[in-house]
C-alpha positions as CSV (number, residue, x, y, z in Angstrom):
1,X,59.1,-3.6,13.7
2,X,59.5,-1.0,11.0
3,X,55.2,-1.3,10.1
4,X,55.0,-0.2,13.6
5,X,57.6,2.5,14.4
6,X,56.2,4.0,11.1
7,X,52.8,3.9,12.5
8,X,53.3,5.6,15.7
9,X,55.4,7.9,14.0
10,X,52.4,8.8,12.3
11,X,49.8,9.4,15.1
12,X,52.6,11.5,16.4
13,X,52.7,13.7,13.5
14,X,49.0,13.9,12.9
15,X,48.7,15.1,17.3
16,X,51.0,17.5,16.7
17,X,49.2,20.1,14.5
18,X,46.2,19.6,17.4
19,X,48.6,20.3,20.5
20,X,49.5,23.2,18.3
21,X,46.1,24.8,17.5
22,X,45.1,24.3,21.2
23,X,47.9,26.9,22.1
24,X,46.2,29.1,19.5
25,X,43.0,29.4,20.2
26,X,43.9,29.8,24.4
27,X,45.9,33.1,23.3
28,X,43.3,34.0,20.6
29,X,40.9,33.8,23.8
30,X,42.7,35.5,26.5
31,X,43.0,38.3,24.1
32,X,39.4,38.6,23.3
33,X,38.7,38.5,27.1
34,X,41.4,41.2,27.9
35,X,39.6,43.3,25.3
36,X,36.4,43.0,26.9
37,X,38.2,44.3,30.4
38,X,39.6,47.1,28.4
39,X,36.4,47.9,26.6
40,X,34.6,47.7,29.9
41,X,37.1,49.5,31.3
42,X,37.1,52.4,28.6
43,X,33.3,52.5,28.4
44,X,33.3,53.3,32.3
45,X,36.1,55.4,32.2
46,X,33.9,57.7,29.4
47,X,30.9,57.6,31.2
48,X,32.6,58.4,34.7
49,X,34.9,61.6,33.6
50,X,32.6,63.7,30.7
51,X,34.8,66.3,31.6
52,X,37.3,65.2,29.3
53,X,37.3,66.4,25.8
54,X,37.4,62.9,23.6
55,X,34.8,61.6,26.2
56,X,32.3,64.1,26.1
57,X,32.2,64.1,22.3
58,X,31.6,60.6,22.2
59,X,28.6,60.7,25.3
60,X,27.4,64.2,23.2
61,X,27.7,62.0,20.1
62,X,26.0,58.8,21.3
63,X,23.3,61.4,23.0
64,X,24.3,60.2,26.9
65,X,24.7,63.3,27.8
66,X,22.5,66.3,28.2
67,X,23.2,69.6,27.7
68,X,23.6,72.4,30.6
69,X,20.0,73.1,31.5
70,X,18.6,75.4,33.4
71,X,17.4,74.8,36.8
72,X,14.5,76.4,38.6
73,X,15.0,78.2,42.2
74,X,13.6,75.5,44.1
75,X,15.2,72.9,42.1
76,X,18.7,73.7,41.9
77,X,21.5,71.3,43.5
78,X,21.9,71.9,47.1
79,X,25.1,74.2,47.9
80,X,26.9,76.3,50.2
81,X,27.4,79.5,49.7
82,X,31.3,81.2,49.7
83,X,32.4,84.3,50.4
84,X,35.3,85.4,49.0
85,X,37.0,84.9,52.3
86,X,35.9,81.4,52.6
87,X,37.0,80.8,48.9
88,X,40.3,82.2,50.2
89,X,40.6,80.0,52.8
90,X,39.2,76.9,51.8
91,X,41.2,76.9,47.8
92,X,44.2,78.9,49.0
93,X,45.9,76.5,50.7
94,X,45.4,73.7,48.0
95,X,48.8,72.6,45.8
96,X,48.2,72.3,41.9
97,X,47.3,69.1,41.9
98,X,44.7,69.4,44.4
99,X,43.2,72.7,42.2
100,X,43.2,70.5,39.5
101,X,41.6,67.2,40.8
102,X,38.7,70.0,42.3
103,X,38.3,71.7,39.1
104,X,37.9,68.3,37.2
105,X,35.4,67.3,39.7
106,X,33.1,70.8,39.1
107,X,33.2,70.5,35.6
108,X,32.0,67.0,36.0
109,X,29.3,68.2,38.1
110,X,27.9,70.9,35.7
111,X,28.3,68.7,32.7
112,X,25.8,66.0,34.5
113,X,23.5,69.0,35.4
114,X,24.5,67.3,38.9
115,X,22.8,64.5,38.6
116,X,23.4,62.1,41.7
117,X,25.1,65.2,43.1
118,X,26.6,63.9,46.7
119,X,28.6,66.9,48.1
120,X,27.2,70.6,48.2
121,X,27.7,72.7,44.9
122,X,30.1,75.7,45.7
123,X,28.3,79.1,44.5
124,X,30.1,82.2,44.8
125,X,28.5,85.5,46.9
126,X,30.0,88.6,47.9
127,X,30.8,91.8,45.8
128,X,32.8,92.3,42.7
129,X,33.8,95.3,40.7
130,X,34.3,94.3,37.1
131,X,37.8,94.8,35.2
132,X,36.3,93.9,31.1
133,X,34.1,91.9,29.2
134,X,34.6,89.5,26.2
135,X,32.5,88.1,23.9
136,X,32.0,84.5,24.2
137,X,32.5,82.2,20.3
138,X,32.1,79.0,18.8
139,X,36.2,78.7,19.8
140,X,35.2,79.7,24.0
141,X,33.5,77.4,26.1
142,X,30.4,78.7,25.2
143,X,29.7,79.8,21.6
144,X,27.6,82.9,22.7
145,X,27.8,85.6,25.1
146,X,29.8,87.7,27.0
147,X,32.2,86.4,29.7
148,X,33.4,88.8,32.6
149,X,36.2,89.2,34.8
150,X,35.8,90.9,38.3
151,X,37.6,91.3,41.3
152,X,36.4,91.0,44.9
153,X,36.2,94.4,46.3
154,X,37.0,92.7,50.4
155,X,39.7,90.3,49.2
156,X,41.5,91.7,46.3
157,X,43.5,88.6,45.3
158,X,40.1,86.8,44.6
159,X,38.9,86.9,41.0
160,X,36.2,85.3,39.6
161,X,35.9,84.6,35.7
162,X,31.5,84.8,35.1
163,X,29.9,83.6,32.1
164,X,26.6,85.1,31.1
165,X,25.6,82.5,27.7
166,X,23.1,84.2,26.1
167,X,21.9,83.9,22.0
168,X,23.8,86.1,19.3
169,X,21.1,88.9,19.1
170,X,21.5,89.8,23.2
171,X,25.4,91.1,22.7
172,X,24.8,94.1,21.7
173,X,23.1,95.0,25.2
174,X,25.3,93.0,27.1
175,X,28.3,94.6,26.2
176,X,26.4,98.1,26.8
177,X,25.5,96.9,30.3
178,X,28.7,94.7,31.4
179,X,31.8,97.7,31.1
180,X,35.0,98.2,33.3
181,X,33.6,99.4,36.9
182,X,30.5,97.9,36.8
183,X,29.5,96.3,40.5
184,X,28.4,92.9,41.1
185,X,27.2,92.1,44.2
186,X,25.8,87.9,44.7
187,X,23.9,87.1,47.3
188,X,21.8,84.4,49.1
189,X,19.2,84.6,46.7
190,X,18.0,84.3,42.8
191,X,21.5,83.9,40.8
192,X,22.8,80.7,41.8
193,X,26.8,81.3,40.4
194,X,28.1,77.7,40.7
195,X,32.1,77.2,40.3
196,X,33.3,74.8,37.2
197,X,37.1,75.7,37.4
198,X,39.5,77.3,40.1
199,X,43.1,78.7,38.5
200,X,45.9,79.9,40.5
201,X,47.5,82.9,38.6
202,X,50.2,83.0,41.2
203,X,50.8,85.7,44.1
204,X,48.6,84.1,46.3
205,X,45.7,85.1,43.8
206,X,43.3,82.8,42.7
207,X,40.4,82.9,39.4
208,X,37.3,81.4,39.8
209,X,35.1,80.3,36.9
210,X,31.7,80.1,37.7
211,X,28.2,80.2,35.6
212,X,24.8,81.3,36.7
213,X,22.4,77.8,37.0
214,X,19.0,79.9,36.5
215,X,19.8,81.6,33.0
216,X,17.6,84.4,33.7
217,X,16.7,88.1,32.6
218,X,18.9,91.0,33.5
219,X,17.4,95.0,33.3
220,X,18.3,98.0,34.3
221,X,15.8,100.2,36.5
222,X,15.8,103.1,34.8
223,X,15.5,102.5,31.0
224,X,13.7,98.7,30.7
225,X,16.8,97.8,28.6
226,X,18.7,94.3,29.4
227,X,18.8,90.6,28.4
228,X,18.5,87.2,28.8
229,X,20.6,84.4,29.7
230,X,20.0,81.3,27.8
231,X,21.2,77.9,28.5
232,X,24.4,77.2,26.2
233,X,23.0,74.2,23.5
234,X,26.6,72.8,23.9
235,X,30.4,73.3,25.7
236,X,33.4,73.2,23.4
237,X,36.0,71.7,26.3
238,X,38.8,71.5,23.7
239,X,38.9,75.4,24.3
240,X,39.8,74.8,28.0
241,X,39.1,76.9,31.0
242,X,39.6,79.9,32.1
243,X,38.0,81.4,29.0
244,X,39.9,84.7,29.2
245,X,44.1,84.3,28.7
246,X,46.6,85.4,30.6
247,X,47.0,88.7,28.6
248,X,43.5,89.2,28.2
249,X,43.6,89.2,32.1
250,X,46.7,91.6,32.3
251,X,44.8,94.4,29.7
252,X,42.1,94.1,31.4
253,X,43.7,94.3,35.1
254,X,44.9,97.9,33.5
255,X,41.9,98.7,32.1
256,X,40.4,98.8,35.8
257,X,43.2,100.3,37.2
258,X,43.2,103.4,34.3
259,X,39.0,103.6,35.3
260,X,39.7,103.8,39.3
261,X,42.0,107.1,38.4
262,X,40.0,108.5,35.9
263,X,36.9,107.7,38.6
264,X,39.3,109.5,41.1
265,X,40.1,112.7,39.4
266,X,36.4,113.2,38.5
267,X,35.4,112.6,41.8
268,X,38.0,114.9,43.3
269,X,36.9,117.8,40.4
270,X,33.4,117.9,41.4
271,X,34.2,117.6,45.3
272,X,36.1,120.7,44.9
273,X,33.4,122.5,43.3
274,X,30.2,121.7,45.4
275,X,31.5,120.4,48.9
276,X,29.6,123.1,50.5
277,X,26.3,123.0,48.3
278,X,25.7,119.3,47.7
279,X,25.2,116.6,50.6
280,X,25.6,112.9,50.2
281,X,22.5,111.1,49.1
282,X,21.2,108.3,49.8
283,X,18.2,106.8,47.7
284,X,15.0,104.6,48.5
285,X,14.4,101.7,47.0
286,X,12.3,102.4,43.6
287,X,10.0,100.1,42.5
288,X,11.7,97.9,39.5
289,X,9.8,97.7,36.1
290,X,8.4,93.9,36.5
291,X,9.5,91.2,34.0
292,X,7.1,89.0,32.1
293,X,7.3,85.4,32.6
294,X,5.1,82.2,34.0
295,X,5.5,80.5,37.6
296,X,7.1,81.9,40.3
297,X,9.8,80.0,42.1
298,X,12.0,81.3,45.5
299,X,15.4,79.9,46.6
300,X,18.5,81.4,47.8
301,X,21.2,83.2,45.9
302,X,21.3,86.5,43.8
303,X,23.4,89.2,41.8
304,X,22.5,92.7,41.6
305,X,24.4,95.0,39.9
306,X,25.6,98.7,39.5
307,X,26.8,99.7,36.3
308,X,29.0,102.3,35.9
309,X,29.9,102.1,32.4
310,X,32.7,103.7,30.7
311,X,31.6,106.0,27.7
312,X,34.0,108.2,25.1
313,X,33.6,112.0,24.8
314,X,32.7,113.7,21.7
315,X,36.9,114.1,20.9
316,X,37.0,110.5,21.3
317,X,38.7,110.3,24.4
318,X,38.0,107.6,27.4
319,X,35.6,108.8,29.9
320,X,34.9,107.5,32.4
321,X,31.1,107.2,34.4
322,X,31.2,107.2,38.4
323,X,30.0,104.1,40.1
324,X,27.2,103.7,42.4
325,X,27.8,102.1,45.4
326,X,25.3,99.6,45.9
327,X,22.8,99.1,49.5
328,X,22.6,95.8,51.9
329,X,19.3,94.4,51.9
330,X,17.7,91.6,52.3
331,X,16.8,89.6,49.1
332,X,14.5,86.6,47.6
333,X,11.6,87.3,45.2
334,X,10.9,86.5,41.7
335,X,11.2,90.3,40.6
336,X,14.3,92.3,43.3
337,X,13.4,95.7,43.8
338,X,16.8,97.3,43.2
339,X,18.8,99.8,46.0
340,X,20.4,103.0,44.8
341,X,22.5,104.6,47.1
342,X,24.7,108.0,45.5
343,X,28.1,108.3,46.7
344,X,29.2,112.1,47.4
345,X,28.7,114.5,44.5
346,X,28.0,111.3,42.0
347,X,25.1,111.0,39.9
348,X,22.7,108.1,40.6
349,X,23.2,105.4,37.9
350,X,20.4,102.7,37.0
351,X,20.9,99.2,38.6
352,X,21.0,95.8,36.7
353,X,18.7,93.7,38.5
354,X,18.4,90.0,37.9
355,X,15.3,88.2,38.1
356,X,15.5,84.6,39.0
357,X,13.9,82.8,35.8
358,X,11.8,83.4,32.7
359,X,9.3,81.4,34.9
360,X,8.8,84.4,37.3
361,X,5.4,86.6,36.7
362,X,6.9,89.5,39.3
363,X,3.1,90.6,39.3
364,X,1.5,92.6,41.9
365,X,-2.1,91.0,42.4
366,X,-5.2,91.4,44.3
367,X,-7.2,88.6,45.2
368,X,-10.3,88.4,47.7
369,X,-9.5,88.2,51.4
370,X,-11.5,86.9,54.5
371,X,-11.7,87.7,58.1
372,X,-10.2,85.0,60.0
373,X,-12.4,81.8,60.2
374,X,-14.7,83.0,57.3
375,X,-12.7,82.2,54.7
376,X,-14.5,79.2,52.3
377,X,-14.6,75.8,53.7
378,X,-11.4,73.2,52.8
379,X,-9.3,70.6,54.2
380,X,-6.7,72.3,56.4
381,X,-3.0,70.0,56.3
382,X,0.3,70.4,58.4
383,X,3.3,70.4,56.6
384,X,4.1,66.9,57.2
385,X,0.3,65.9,55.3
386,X,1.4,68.0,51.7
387,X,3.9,65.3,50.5
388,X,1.1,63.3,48.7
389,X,-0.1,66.1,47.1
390,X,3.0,66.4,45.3
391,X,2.1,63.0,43.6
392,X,-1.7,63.3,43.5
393,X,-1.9,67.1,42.9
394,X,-4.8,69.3,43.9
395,X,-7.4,69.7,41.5
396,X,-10.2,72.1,42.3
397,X,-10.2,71.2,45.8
398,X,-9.7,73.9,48.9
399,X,-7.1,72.9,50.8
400,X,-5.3,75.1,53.3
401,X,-1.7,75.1,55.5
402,X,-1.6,75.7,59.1
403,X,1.9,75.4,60.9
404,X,4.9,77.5,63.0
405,X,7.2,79.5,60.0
406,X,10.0,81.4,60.2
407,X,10.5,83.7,57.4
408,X,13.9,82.9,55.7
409,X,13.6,85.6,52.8
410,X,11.5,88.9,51.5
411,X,11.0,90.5,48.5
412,X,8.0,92.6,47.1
413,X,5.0,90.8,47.7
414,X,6.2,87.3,48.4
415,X,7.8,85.6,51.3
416,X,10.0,82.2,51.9
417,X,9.2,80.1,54.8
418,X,10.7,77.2,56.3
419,X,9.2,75.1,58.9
420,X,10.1,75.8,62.7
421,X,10.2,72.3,63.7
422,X,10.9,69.4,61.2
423,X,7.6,67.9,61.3
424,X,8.7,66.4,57.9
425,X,11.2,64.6,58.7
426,X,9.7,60.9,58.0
427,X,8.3,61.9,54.8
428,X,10.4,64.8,53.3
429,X,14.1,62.9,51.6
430,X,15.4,66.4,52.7
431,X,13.6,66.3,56.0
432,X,12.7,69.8,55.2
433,X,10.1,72.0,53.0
434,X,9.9,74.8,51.3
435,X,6.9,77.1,51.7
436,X,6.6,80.0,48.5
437,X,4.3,82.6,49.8
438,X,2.3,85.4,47.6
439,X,0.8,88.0,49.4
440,X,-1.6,90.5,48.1
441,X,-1.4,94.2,46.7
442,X,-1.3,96.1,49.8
443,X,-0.6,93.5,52.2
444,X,2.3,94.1,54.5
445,X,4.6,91.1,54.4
446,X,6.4,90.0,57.1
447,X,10.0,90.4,57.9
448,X,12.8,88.3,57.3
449,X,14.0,86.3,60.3
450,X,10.7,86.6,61.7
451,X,9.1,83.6,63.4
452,X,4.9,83.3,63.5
453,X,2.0,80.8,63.7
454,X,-1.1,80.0,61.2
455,X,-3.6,77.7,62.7
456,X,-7.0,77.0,61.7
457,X,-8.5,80.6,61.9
458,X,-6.1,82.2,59.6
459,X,-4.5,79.2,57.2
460,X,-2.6,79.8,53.7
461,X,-4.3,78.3,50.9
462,X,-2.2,76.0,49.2
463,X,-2.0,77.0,45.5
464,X,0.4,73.9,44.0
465,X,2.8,71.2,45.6
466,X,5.9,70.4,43.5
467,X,8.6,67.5,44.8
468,X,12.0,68.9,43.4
469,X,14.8,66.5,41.6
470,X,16.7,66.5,44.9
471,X,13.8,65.4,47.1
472,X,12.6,69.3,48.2
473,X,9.1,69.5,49.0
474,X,8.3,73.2,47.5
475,X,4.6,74.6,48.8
476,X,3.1,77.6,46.9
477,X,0.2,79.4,49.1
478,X,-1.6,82.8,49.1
479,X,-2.7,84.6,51.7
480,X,-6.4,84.9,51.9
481,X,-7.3,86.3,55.4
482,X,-6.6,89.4,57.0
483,X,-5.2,90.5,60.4
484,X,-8.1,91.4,62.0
């Protein structure tokens, strides 16, 4: 009896240490599989929210993530365009939480160049008087630059917080050209300002931080001088937005407030002295020097600004140069013809006019025209028949575009046209086009808002077909027959 009890006593012992290791390895398991979960979880938590600091340095790291680029006029995420009494309305109302989530998801958006963008981009229009500027460092959000702060002139508890990025060597004519009182007025056309941060600085006022998407050349009319905008190579988002602090904001909220009364006394001086021999003037639009570059490309969305910089007098002290009060007009072109309009008893000053890309010729061209129905032999499309030229392309072939337009923006010798009736709807993803006209030197264009037909006598001749990121069918023609 003892042999045996001894014997089972044995397999017991020696099962044991089996039972034992089974245990083991089941927890050892279970732990490797909840660190998969979490390193799934992680890796789509990193690839989801860039915005984050620690996330975007390991996509910038592991090269997942592009930097900012910049976007062409007819490629440039599809938005809608705020006022600063929509911007009032729509963020005004939202608790900090809300502000936050909102801001988190615009930064998102710009660091993904808005890729698989699925709600419209927020870009800012309206006009802004300028308070200061601040160079942009290695320590900002952009390492080069000048970032400004500017108040709406209609809602004066809207702010918005506009970064120009720009290299090291176009500072020094920035901060010439960007000074206290300068006047910023966005619109519907070339300078797409998209919003990557909203900040409530309390009393119901509200700072908007917003970059221009098409990077391009700035000028003023009268001297040539200005500079470019260049794509920032990188963000540093440890440095946080807004750029400017809170008492950056406060000096330079007296900075425009000391301007307006020096503005104000000069104003009143030289009223005093030549009410009765100088009228108020208002000037024409002057034709604005062109600016080099390659393709053209028309969209919707554009600054053009007065500067009205602020100088020192030969004893050193702060003087200050009145503004110009800038003209309504319609805009979209590759090169804006600036509007100069004097207020009473105030010297003109030169305009900064913004040009929508480095890929914009602004040239003035003649080209050969034909009376209608002699122009040279081609295939003649509808709008709907141009999508598989964006594939195929055109070659040498004469091809020509007949259709109903209505003109959706002007400037100098080009037009923007959209399509009375969707014909395009089947074959468009946007189930709209585009069509970029050029007309020649001494060719009236037409008017915005205006509404025509081209049909087989007098055609467009189709000049390129491009298919933008987003789906946009962009059509670039020239006139070649005349009206009679």
């Amino acid at each position: 009896m003892k042999t045996v009890e001894l014997g089972r006593s044995g397999r017991r012992s020696r099962q044991q240490p089996e039972s034992d290791n089974l245990f083991g390895w089941t927890v050892f398991i279970l732990l490797l599989c909840g660190f998969a979960v979490a390193c799934w979880i992680g890796t789509f938590y990193i690839f989801t929210h860039p915005e984050e600091p620690f996330n975007y340095h390991i996509l910038a790291k592991l090269k997942k993530l592009d930097p900012p680029k910049r976007f062409e006029l007819t490629g440039a995420p599809t938005g809608e365009f705020l006022t600063p009494e929509k911007l009032l309305t729509k963020y005004g109302a939202m608790s900090a939480w809300q502000i936050d989530d909102e801001s988190k998801n615009l930064l998102r958006a710009f660091l993904r160049n808005y890729d698989h963008q699925t709600g419209k981009v927020p870009y800012v229009t309206g006009k802004f008087t300028v308070l200061d500027s601040y160079p942009l460092s290695q320590t900002k959000f952009c390492d080069s630059g000048v970032v400004v702060i500017a108040q709406s002139v209609d809602v004066p508890s809207i702010f918005i917080e506009h970064l120009f990025p720009a290299e090291a060597e176009q500072l020094a004519a920035m901060q010439r050209t960007l000074t206290t009182g300068l006047g910023i007025e966005l619109r519907r056309s070339y300078d797409l300002s998209a919003i990557v941060h909203i900040d409530n600085l309390g009393g119901g006022r509200l700072l908007f931080t917003c970059i221009p998407l098409l990077y391009g050349p700035y000028g003023t009319t009268q001297s040539g001088s200005g500079f470019q905008l260049e794509p920032p190579k990188s963000v540093n988002l440890k440095a946080g937005l807004p750029v400017v602090s809170q008492v950056q904001f406060r000096d330079a909220d007296h900075r425009l407030a000391q301007y307006r009364r020096a503005m104000a006394s000069q104003e009143t001086a030289s009223a005093q002295v030549n009410a009765k021999t100088q009228p108020n003037l208002v000037g024409a639009e002057p034709s604005a020097k062109p600016t080099s570059a390659t393709s053209a490309s028309v969209a919707e969305a554009t600054p053009k600004v007065v500067p009205t910089p602020i100088g020192k007098t030969s004893s050193g002290q702060l003087a200050a140069a009145p503004s110009a009060v800038p003209k309504a007009s319609a805009v979209a072109t590759p090169t804006p013809t600036p509007v100069v309009v004097a207020a009473n008893n105030v010297p003109l000053q030169p305009f900064l006019t913004a040009s929508p890309t480095p890929a914009t010729s602004g040239r003035l061209e003649a080209w050969q025209t034909y009376r209608p129905g002699q122009m040279p032999r081609g295939r003649l499309l509808d709008v709907d028949q141009t999508a598989e030229l964006a594939d195929k392309g055109i070659g040498n072939a004469t091809i020509y575009l007949r259709g109903d337009f209505t003109v959706t923006a002007v400037r100098d010798n080009r037009a923007v046209l959209r399509p009375r009736q969707s014909l395009a709807d089947h074959v468009f993803n946007r189930g709209n086009a585009r069509i970029i006209v050029e007309y020649p030197r001494g060719v009236q264009t037409p008017r915005e808002g205006e509404a025509f037909q081209r049909a087989a006598e007098r055609p467009f001749q189709i000049d390129d077909v491009r298919r933008g990121a987003d789906g946009q069918v962009n059509i670039y023609v020239r006139e070649v027959t005349s009206a009679d």
